[in-house]
N, CA and C atoms as an extended XYZ file, in Angstrom:
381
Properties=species:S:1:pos:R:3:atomname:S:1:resname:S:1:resid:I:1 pbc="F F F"
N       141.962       78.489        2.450 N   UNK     1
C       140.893       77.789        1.745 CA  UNK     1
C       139.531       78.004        2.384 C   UNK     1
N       139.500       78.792        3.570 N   UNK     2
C       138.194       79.002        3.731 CA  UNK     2
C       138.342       80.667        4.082 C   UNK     2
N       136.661       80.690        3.819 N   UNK     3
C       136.386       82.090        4.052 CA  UNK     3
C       135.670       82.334        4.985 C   UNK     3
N       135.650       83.572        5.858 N   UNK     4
C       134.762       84.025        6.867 CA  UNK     4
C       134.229       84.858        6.800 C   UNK     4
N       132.585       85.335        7.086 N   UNK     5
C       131.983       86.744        6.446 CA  UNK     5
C       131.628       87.094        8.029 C   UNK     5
N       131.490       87.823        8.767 N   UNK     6
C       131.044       88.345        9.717 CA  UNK     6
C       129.760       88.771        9.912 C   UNK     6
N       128.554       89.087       10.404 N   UNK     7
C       127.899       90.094       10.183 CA  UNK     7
C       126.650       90.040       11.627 C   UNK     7
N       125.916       91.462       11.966 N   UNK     8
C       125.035       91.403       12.996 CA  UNK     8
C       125.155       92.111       13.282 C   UNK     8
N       126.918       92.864       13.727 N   UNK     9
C       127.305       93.534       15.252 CA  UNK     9
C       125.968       94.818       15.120 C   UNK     9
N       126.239       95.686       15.768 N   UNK    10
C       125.482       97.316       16.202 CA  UNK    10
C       125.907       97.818       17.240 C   UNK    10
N       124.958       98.931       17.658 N   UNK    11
C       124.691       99.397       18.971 CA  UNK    11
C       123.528       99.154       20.015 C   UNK    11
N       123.582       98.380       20.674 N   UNK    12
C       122.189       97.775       21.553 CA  UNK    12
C       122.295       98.530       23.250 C   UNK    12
N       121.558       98.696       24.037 N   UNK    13
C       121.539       98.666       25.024 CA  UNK    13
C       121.767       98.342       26.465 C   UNK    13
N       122.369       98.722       27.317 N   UNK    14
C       122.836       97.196       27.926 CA  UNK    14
C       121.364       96.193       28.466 C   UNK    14
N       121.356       95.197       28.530 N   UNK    15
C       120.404       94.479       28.676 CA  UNK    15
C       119.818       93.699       27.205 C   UNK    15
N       120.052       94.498       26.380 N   UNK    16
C       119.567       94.101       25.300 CA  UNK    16
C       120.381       93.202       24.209 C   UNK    16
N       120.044       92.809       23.259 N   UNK    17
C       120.680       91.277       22.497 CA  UNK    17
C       120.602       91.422       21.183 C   UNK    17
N       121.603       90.856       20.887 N   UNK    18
C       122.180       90.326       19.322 CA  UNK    18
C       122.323       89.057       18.967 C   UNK    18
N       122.659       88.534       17.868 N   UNK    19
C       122.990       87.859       17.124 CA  UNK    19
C       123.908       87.913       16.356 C   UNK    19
N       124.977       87.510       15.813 N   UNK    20
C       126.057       87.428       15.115 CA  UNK    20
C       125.973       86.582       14.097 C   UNK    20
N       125.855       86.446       13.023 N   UNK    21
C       126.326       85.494       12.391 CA  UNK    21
C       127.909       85.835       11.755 C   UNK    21
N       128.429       84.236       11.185 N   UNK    22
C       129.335       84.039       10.976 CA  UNK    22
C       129.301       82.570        9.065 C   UNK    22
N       129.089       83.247        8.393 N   UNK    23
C       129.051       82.776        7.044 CA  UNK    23
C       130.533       82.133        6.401 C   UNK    23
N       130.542       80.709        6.502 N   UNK    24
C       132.086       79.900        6.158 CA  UNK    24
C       131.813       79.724        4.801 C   UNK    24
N       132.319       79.554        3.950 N   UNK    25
C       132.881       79.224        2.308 CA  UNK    25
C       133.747       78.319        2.241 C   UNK    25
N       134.393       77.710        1.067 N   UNK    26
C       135.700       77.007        0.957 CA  UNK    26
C       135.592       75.637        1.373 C   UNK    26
N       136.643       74.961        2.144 N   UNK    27
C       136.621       73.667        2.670 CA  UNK    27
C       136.413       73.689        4.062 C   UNK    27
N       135.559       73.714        4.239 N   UNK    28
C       135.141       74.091        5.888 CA  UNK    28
C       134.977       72.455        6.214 C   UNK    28
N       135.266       71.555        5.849 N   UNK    29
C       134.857       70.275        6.176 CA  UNK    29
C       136.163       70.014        7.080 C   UNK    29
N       137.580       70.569        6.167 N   UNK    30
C       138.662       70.476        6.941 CA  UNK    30
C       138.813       70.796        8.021 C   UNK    30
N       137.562       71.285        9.050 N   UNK    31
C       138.266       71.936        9.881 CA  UNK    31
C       137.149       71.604       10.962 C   UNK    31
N       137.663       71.775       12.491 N   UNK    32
C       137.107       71.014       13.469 CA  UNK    32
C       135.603       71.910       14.229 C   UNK    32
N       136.737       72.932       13.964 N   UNK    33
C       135.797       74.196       15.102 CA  UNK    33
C       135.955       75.690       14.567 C   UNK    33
N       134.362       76.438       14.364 N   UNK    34
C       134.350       77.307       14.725 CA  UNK    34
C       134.270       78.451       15.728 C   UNK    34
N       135.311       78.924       16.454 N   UNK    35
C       135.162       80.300       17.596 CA  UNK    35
C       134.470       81.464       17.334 C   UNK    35
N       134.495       82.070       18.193 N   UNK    36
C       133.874       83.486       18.104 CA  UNK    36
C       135.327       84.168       18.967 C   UNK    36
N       135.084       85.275       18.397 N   UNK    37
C       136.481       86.258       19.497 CA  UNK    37
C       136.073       87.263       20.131 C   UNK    37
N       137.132       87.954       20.738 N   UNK    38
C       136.657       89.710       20.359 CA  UNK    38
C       137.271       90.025       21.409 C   UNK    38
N       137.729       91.630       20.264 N   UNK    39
C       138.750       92.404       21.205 CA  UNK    39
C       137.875       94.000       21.065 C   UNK    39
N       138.156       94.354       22.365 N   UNK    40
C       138.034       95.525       22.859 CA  UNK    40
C       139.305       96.381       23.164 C   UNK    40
N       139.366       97.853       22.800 N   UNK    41
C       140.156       99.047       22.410 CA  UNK    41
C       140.890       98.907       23.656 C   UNK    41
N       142.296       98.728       23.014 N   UNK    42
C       143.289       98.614       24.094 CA  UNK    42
C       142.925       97.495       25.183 C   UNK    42
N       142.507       96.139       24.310 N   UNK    43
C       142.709       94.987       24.968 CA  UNK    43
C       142.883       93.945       24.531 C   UNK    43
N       143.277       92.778       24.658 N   UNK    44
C       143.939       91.445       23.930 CA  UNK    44
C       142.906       90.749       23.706 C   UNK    44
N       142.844       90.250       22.653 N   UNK    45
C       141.848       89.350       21.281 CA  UNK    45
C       141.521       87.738       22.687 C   UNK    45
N       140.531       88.378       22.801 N   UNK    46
C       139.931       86.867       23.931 CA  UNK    46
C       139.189       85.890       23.371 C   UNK    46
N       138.957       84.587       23.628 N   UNK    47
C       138.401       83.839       22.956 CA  UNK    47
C       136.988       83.773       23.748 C   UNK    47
N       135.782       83.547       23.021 N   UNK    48
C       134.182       83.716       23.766 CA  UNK    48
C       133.443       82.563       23.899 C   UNK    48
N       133.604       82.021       22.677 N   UNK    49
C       132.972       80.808       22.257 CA  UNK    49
C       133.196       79.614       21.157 C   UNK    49
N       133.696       78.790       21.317 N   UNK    50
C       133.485       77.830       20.287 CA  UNK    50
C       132.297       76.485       20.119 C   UNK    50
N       132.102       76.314       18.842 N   UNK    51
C       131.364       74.858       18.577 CA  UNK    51
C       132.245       74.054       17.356 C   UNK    51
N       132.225       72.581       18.115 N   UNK    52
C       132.745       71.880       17.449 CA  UNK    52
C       131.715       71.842       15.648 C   UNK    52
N       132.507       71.508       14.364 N   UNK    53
C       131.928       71.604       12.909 CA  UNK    53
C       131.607       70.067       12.885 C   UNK    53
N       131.736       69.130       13.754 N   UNK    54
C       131.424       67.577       13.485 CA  UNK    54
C       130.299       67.231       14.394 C   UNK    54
N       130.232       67.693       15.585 N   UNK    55
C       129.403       66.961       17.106 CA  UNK    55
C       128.323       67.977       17.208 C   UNK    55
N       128.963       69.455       17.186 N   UNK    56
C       127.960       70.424       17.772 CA  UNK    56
C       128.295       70.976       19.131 C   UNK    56
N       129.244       69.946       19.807 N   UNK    57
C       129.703       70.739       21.160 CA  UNK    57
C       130.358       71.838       20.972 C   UNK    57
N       129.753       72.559       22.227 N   UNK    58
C       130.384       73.481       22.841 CA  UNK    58
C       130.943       73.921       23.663 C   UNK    58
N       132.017       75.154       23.635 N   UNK    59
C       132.620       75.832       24.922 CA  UNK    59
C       132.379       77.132       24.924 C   UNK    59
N       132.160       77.761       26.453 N   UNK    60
C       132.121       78.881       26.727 CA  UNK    60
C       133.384       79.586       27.753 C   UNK    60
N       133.437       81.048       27.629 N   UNK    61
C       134.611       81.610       28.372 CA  UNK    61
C       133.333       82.139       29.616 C   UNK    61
N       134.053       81.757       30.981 N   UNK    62
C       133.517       82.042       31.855 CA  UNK    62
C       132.409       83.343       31.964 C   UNK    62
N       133.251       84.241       31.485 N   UNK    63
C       132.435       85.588       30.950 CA  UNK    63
C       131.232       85.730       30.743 C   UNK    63
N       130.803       84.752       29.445 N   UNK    64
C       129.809       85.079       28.490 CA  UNK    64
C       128.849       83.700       29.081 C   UNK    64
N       129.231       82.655       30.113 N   UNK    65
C       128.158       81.628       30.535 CA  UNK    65
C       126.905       81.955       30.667 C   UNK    65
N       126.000       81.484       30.523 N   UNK    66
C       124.617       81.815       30.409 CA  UNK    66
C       123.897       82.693       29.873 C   UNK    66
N       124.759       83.306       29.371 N   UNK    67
C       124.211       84.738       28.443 CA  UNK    67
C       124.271       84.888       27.017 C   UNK    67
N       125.352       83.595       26.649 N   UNK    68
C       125.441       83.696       24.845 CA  UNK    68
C       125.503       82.518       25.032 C   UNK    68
N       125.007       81.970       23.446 N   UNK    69
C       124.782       80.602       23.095 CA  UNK    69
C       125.237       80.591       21.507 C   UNK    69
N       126.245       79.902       21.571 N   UNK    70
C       127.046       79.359       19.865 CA  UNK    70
C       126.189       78.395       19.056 C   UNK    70
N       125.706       78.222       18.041 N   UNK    71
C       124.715       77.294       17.366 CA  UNK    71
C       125.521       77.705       16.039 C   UNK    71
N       124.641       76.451       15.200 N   UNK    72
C       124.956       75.792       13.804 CA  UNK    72
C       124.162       75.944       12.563 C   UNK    72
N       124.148       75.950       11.922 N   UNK    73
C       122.807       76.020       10.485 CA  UNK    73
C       123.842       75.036        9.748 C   UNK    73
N       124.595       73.979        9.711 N   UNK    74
C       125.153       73.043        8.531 CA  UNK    74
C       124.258       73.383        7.314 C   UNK    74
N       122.956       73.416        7.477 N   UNK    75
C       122.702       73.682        5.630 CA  UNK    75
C       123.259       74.976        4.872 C   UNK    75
N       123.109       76.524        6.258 N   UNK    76
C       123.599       77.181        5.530 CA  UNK    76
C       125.294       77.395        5.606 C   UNK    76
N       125.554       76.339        6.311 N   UNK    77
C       127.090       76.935        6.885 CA  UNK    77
C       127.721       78.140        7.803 C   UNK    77
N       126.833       78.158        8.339 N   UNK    78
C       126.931       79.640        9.136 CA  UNK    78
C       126.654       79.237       10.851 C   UNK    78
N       127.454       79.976       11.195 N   UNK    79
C       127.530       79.826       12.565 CA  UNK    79
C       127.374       81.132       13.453 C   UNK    79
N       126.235       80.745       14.437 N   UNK    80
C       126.508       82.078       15.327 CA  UNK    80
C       125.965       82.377       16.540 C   UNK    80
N       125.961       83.485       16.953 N   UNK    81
C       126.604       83.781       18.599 CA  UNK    81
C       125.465       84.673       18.869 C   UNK    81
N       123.896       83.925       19.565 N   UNK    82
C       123.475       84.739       20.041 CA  UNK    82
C       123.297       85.242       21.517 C   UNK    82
N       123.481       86.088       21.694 N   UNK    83
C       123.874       87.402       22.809 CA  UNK    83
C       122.980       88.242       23.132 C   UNK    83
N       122.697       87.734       24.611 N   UNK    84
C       121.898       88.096       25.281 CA  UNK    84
C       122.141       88.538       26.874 C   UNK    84
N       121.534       90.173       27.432 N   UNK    85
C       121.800       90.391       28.976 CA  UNK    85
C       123.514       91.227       28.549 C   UNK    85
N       123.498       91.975       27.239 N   UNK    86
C       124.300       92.348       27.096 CA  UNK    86
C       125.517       93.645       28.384 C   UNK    86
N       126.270       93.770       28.249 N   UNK    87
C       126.714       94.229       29.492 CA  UNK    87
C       128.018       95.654       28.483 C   UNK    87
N       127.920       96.658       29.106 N   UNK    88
C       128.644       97.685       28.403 CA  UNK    88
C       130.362       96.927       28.182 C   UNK    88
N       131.205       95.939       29.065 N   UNK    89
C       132.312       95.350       28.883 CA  UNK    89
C       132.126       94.292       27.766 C   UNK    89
N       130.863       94.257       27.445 N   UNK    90
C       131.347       93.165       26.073 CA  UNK    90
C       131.120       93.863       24.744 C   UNK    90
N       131.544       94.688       24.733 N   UNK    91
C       131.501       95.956       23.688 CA  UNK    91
C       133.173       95.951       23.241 C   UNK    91
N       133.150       95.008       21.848 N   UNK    92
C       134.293       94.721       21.241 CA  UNK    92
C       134.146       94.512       19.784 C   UNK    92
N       135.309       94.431       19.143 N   UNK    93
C       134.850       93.845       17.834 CA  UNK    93
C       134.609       92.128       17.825 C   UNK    93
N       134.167       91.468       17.575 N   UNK    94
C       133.930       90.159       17.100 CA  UNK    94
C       134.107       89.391       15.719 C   UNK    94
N       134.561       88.745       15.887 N   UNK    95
C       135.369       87.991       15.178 CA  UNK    95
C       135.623       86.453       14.924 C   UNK    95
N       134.692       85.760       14.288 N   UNK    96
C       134.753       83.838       13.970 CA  UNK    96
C       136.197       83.542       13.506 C   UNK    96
N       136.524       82.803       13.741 N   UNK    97
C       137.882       81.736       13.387 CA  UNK    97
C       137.555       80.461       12.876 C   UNK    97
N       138.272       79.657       12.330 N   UNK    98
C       137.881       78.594       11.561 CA  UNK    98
C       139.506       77.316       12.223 C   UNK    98
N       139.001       76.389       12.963 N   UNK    99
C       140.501       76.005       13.160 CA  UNK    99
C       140.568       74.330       12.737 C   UNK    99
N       141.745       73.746       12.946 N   UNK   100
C       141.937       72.687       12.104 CA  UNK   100
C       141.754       71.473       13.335 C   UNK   100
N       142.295       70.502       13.090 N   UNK   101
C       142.177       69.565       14.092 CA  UNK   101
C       141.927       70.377       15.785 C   UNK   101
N       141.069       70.104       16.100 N   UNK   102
C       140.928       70.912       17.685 CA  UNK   102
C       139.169       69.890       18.001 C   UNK   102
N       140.177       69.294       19.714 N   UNK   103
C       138.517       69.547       20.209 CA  UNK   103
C       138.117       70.564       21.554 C   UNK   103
N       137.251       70.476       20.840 N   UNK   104
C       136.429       71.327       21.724 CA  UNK   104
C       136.368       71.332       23.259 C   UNK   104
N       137.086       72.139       24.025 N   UNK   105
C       137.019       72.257       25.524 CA  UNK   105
C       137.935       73.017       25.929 C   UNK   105
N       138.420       72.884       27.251 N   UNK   106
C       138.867       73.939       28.312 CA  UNK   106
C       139.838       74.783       27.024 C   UNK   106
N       140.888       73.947       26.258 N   UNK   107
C       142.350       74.858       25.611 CA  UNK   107
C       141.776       75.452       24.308 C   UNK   107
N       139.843       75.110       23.943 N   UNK   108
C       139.941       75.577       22.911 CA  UNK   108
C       139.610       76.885       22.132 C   UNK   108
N       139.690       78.091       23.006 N   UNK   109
C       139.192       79.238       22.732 CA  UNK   109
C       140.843       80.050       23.106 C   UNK   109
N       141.793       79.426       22.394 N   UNK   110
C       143.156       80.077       22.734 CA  UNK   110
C       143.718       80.300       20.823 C   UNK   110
N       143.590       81.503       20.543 N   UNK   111
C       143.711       82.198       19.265 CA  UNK   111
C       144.451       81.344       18.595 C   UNK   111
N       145.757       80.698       19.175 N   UNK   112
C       146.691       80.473       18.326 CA  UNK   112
C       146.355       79.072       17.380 C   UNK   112
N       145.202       78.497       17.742 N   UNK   113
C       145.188       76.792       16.872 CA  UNK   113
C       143.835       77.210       15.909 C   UNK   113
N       143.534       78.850       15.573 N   UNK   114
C       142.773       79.103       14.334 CA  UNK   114
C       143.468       79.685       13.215 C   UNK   114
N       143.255       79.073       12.275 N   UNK   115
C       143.853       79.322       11.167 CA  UNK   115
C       143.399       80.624       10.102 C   UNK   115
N       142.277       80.784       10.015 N   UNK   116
C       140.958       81.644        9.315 CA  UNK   116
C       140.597       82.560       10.024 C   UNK   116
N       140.300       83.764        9.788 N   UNK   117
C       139.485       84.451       10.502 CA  UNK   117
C       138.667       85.723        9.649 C   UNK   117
N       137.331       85.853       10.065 N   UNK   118
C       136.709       86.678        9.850 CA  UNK   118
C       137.533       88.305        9.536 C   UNK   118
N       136.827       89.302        9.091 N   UNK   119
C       137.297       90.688        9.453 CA  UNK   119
C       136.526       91.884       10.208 C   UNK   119
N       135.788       90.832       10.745 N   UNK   120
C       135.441       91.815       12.012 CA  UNK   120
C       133.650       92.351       12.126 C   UNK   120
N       133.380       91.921       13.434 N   UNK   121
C       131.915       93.445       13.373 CA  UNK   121
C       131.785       93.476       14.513 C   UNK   121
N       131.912       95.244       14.829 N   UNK   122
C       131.444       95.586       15.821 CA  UNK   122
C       130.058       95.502       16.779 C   UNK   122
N       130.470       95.490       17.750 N   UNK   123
C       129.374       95.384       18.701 CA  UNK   123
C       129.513       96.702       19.895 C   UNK   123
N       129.056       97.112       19.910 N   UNK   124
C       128.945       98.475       20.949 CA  UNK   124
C       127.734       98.494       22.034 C   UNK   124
N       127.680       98.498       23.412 N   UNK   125
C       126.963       98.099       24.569 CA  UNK   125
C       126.835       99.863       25.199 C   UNK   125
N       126.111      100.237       24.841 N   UNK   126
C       126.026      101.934       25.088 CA  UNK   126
C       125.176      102.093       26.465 C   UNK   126
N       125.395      102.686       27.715 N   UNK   127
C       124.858      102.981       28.613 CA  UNK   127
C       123.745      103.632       28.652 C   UNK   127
């Protein structure tokens, strides 16, 4: 019942920054939290970031602390991940999730309690 549109990724520099958005549809009311993901070639789907869809809190994966920041637009429904001090290892695809009852903290950037997910946009960190 909900939908996820992806969009932003490219090729940036290292040092240099993006934005992601992440466009929800459907019954997005049902649901607690949107994540951000992303997997890199020949590596396991990690979780980056979530914000709670009720409070606004957030969590970050140690990784990405101080360098990306998850935010909200409720009017437009869109959520997203801007990325900054980019680094050639965070060169993955990315990917929003949509999950159901979840709050927000340490267990909540673990794939398995999202239900929805985006189909993807690359991000590439070129030397």
């Amino acid at each position: 019942q909900v939908q996820l549109v992806e969009s932003g990724g490219g090729l940036v520099q290292p040092g240099g920054s993006l934005r992601l958005s992440c466009a929800a549809s459907g019954f997005t009311l049902d649901y607690d939290a949107i994540g951000w993901f992303r997997q890199a070639p020949g590596k396991e789907r990690e979780g980056v970031s979530c914000i709670s869809s009720r409070d606004g809190s957030t969590y970050y994966a140690d990784s990405v602390k101080g360098r990306f920041t998850i935010s909200r637009d409720n009017a437009k429904n869109t959520t997203y991940l801007q990325m900054n001090s980019l680094k050639p290892e965070d060169t993955a695809v990315y990917y929003c999730a949509a999950a159901p009852l979840l709050r927000v903290g340490v267990h909540s950037l673990r794939a398995v309690w999202y239900d929805y997910w985006g189909q993807g946009t690359q991000v590439t960190v070129s030397s």
